[in-house]
Phi, psi and omega in degrees: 000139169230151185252093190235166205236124187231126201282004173213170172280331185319328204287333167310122157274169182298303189283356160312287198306302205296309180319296187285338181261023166103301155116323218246302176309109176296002183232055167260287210295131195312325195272352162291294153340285193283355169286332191291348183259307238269347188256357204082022182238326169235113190173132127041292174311306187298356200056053163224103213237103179305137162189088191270125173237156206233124200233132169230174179277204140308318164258034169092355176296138162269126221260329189182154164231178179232093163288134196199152184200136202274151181202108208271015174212192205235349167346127157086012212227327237341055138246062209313090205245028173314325175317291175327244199345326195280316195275284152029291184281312198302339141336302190083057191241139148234121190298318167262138046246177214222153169247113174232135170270127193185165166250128200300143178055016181224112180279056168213149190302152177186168174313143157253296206284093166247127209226149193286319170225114200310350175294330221272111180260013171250316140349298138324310185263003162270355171281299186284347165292300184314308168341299179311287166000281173308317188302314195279324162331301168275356166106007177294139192297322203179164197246099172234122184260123195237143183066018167295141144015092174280016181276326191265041195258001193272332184271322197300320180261352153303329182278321174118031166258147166304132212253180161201126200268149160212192188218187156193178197243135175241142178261119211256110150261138194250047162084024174297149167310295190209159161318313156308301168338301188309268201343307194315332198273321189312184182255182213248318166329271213299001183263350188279295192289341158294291159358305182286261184355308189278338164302271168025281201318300168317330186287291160308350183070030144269145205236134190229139175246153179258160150199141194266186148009280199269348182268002182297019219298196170274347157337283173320308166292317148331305176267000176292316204289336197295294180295287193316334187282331173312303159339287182316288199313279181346329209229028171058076154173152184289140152345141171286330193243146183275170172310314181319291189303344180265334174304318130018268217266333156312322170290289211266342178253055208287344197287318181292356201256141177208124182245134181244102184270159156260139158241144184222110172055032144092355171264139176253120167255352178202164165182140172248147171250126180247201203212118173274147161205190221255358167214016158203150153249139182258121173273133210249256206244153194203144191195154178219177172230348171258144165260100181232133190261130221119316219284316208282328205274321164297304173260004172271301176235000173288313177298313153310314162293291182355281191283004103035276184264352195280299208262348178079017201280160196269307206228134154244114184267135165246013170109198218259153152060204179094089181246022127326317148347289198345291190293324158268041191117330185260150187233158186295169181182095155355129150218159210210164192211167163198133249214129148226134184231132183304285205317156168230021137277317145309337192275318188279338176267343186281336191284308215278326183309319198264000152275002196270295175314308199304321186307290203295331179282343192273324171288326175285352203241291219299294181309319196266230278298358174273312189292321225288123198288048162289124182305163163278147138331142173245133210290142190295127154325148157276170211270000000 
């Protein structure tokens, strides 16, 4: 086997990356990556310096890759290790530059180890071996695998990393009819108040169109990008991803892409961008220009179930964090990261931290799963 390291995804052909990696997933996918280097949004100026490793065989098959990237902040990643680091400088240590496996700016779990056959761990365990490797070669502090699988977390830790748990909320379809069909599970306060939230909307007189992938021109995108920035700008900073990259994927990934806009009088006043793949949708990104009460809850996520139960798809991630979610349906769910730290005395106070966290994030998953706008079940008659 050989281990090779690569400063572009370019280097990788597309029908190479996409075979191991499955093919199905949209932030997987060689043509995602590469718009993400190729606009300008992950690349060396953004501090995400591609080192991508590609492990083959002897006669040149590609046997697995590793997306992986140097990275001189904790930007963009949202798993959040600013403590970690802080202790570090305050050490008189540099936490940075840093090695991460991650799809740049997407918080949503997927394979890292893409391997031609998900079995194969000796594969696997020569990507992260290699991985290790790079890091202490190039002056890296540590190896953070962000967002895995949770099928690879026995191999993660088996390499010898820390696994670390957190959640975020997800919507399950349990084979609903219609939106109503959802709602019926609810106790009747929390279907009274979805109910209202989507009247608002309604009321005020918005009107919502999907347009996919091929319905995108850059018009379209223009005023999408226009909105969405709006959102970024509130919190002091530009989109993570440029105009380009959505311009991008509409040409070479257009089948994964979905924008659900609001029109008010023939104007788009909101828009969300998800992300498709043959059984879930990702809710991304989102912007309005208007104050409408409601507008966010309706278009980030009513309209996503909607369209959900429309297409039959089983699961919606609508992203990280929010326990406004709750009431409207998604419930917690595990996500997980995993850690290697050169230093071992840090590597060893970060392991007791993160089983202390894991305990509190498993009493916070326990506590919001009480809230959550569902009926109780009713207990099985006796026999």
């Amino acid at each position: 086997m050989e281990v090779r390291v690569h400063g572009s995804i370019a280097e990788i052909a597309a029908r190479d990356w996409n075979r191991v990696a499955g093919g199905v997933h949209p932030f997987l996918r060689h043509e995602f990556l590469l718009a993400a280097e190729t606009s300008g949004s992950a690349t060396a100026n953004t501090g995400w310096l591609p080192r991508h490793l590609s492990l083959r065989t002897a006669d040149g098959a590609l046997r697995g890759v590793l997306p992986l990237y140097e990275k001189p902040h904790s930007w963009g990643e949202f798993v959040f290790d600013w403590a970690w680091a802080d202790a570090y400088r305050r050490a008189g240590l540099n936490y940075y530059p840093k090695l991460v496996s991650a799809v740049p700016f997407t918080p949503a779990s997927s394979r890292r180890l893409l391997l031609a056959d998900p079995e194969d761990a000796e594969a696997g365990n020569a990507l992260l071996t290699a991985a290790v490797e790079l890091a202490r070669q190039s002056g890296c502090s540590s190896l953070h695998v962000l967002f895995p699988d949770e099928r690879e977390l026995p191999q993660l830790e088996a390499a010898g990393l820390k696994l670390r748990k957190d959640c975020q909320f997800h919507w399950r379809n349990r084979g609903y009819s219609s939106f109503d069909d959802f709602l019926s599970g609810f106790s009747a306060k929390k279907r009274k108040n979805a109910r209202r939230d989507r009247r608002h909307v309604a009321e005020a007189g918005v009107r919502y169109r999907r347009h996919s992938g091929r319905d995108l021109d850059d018009n379209l995108w223009h005023e999408v990008y226009r909105l969405i920035s709006i959102t970024f700008m509130q919190r002091g900073s530009m989109p993570y991803f440029t105009l380009e990259f959505f311009r991008e994927l509409s040409r070479h990934q257009p089948d994964n892409l979905l924008v659900i806009a609001g029109y008010r009088e023939e104007q788009m006043i909101a828009a969300a961008v998800f992300f498709e793949s043959p059984t879930a949708l990702y809710g991304r990104y989102w912007g309005a220009d208007q104050d409408v009460n409601a507008l966010h809850f309706e278009t980030c996520y009513y309209q996503g179930i909607d369209y959900c139960i429309e297409k039959g798809l089983e699961l919606f991630e609508p992203g990280t964090q929010g326990e406004h979610k709750i009431s409207r349906g998604f419930s917690p769910q595990n996500t997980w990261s995993a850690h290697w730290l050169e230093q071992p005395e840090f590597f060893c106070a970060v392991g007791d931290y993160l089983q202390e966290e894991g305990r509190q994030i498993e009493r916070y998953m326990e506590a919001v799963d009480r809230h959550t706008p569902y009926k109780a079940p009713q207990a099985e008659p006796p026999e």
